[in-house]
C-alpha positions as CSV (number, residue, x, y, z in Angstrom):
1,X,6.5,31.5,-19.1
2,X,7.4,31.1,-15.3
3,X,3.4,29.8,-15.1
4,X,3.4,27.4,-17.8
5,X,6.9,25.8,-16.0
6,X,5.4,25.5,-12.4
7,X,1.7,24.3,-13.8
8,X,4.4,21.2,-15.6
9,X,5.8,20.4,-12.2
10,X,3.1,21.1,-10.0
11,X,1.4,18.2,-12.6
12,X,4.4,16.1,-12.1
13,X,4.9,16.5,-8.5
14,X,1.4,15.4,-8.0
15,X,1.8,12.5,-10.9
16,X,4.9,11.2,-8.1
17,X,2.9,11.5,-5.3
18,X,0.1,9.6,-6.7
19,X,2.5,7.0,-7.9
20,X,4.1,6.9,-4.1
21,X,0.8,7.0,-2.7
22,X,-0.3,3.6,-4.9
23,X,3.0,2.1,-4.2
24,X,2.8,2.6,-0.3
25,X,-1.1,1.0,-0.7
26,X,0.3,-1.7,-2.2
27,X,2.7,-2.8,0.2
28,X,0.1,-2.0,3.0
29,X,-2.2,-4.3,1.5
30,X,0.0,-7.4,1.1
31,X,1.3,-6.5,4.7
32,X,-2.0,-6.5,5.9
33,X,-3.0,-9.3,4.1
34,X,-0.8,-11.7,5.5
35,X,-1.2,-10.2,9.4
36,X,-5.1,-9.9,9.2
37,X,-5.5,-13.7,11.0
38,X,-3.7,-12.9,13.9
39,X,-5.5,-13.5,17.0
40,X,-4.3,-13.9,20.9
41,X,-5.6,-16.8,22.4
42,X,-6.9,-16.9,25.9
43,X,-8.5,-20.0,27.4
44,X,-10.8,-20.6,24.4
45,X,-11.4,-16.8,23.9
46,X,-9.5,-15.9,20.4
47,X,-9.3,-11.8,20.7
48,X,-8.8,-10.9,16.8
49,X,-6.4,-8.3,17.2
50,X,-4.8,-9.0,13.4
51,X,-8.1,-7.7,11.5
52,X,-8.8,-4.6,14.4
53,X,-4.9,-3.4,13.3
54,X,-5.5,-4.0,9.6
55,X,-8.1,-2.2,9.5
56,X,-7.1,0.9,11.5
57,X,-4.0,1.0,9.4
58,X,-5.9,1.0,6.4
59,X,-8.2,4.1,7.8
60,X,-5.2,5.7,8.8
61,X,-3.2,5.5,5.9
62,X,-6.2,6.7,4.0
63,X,-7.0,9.3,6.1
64,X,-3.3,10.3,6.3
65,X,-2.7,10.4,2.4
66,X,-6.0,12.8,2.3
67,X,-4.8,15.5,5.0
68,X,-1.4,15.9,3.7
69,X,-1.5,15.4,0.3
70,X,-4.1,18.1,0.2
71,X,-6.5,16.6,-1.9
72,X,-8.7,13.0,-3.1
73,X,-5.8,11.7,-5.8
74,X,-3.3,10.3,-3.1
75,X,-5.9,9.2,-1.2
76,X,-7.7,7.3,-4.2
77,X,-4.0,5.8,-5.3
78,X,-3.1,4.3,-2.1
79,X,-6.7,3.0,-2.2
80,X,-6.3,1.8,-4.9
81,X,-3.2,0.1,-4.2
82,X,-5.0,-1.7,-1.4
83,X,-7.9,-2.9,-2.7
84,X,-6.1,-4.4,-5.7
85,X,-3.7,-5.9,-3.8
86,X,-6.3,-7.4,-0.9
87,X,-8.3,-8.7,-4.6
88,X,-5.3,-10.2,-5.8
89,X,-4.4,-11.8,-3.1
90,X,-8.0,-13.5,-2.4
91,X,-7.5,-15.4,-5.7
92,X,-5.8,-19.1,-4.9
93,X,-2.1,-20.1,-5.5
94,X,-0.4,-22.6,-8.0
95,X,-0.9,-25.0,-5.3
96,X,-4.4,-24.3,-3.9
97,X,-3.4,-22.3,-0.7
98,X,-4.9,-18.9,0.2
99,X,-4.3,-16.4,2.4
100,X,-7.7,-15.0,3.0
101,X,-9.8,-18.0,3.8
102,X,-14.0,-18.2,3.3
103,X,-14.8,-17.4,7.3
104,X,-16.6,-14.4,8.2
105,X,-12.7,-12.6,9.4
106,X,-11.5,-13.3,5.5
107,X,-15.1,-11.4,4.2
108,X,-14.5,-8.9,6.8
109,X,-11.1,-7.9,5.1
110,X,-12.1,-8.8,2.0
111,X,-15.0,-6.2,1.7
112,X,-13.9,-3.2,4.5
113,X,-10.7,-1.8,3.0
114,X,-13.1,-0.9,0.0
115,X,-16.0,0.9,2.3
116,X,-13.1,2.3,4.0
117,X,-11.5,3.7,1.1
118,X,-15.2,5.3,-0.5
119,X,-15.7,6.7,2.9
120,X,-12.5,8.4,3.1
121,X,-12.3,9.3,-0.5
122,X,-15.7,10.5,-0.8
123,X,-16.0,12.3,2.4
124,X,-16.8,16.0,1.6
125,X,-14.0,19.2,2.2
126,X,-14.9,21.1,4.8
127,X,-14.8,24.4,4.1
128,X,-12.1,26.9,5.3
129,X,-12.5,28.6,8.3
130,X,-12.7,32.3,8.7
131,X,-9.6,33.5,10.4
132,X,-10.4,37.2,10.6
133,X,-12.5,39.0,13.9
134,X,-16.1,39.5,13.9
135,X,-15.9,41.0,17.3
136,X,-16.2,45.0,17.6
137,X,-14.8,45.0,21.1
């Protein structure tokens, strides 16, 4: 009976960390969203620094969620999260304004959270290690 009760919560505790993971990919993705522009000005050099950050906070999250959730479902919820959200937010407002505009840094963001997210959730396990000597010294 003691298997049947930790199989329910071992379900459950990875239903609620799939639902944190998507939550936490959602807020990454409207965060990201809105700082993905940013760019420093020098002289008439703009350095995009906005879409280089976005990016490695979406590989990062991603890559986080995999390692220490221990498996692909995390991973694919917070992906999910983020791709949805960067979707949504491509679409236009009531009044015609957009936050990810039609220049080659809005495609950028547009398209490379989702390669991101099949490269990380695709990417095969490695297997374990051996932990035990082969050595006869």
């Amino acid at each position: 009976m003691s298997a049947a009760a930790s199989s329910g919560s071992t379900i459950t505790g990875r239903l609620g960390t799939a639902a944190s993971a998507l939550v936490i990919g959602i807020v990454y993705g409207a965060v990201a969203t809105i700082g993905h522009r940013s760019a420093l000005h020098i002289g008439d050099t703009a350095l995009p620094w906005g879409i280089v950050a976005a990016l490695a906070g979406v590989l990062a999250l991603l890559l986080g969620m995999r390692l220490v959730a221990g498996g692909r479902l995390a991973a694919s919820a917070a992906a999910i999260g983020i791709v949805g959200t960067v979707a949504l937010l491509t679409l236009p407002g009531f009044g015609g304004s957009v936050l990810i505009a039609g220049d080659l840094t809005g495609t950028v963001w547009s398209v490379a959270p989702a390669l991101l997210a099949v490269l990380v959730v695709a990417w095969p396990k490695l297997p374990a290690r051996r932990t035990g000597s082969s050595s006869g010294a």
